[in-house]
C-alpha positions in Angstrom: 0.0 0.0 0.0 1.3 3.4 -1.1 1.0 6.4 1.3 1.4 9.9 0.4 3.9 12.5 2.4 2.5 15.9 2.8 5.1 18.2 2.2 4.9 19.9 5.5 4.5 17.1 7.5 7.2 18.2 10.0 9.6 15.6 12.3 7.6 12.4 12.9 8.1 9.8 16.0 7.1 6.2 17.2 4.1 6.2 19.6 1.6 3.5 20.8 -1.7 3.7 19.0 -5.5 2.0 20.1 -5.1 -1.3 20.6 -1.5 -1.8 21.5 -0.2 -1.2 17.2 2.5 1.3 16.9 2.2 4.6 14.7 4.4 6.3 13.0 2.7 10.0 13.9 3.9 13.8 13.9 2.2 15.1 17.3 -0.2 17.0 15.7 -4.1 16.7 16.2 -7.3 17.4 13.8 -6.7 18.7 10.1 -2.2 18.5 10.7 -2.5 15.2 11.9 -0.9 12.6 10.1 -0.3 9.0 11.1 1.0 5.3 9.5 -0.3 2.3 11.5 2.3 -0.5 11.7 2.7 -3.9 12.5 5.6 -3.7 14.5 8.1 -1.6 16.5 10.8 -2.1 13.8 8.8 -1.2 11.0 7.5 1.8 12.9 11.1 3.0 13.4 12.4 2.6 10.0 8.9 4.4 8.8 10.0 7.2 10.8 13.7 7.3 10.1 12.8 7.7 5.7 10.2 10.2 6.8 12.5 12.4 9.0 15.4 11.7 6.7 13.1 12.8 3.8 14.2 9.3 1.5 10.9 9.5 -0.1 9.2 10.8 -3.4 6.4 12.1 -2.0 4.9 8.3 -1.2 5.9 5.8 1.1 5.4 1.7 0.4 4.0 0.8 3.3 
């Protein structure tokens, strides 16, 4: 599954979502807020590593 970046989505981090599932998320609530949820810890961390090292095109495979 492809995911678009928004352009200003700002530094992102690993937090624990509903149901114990970790999200890749950037702090922000309502119309900002942007979130990935993952399967695990690891693929939470390097989620958020591409995003805040900006090794993307504008989409993430997810």
């Amino acid at each position: 599954m492809r995911i678009e970046i928004p352009q200003n989505v700002g530094k992102v981090r690993v937090a624990m979502g509903l149901g114990g599932k970790y999200v890749v998320w950037n702090g922000k609530q309502g119309k900002h807020e942007f979130s990935i949820i993952c399967r695990n810890r690891k693929e939470a961390q390097e989620l958020a590593e591409k995003i805040n090292k900006k090794r993307h095109d504008g989409e993430i495979e997810v």
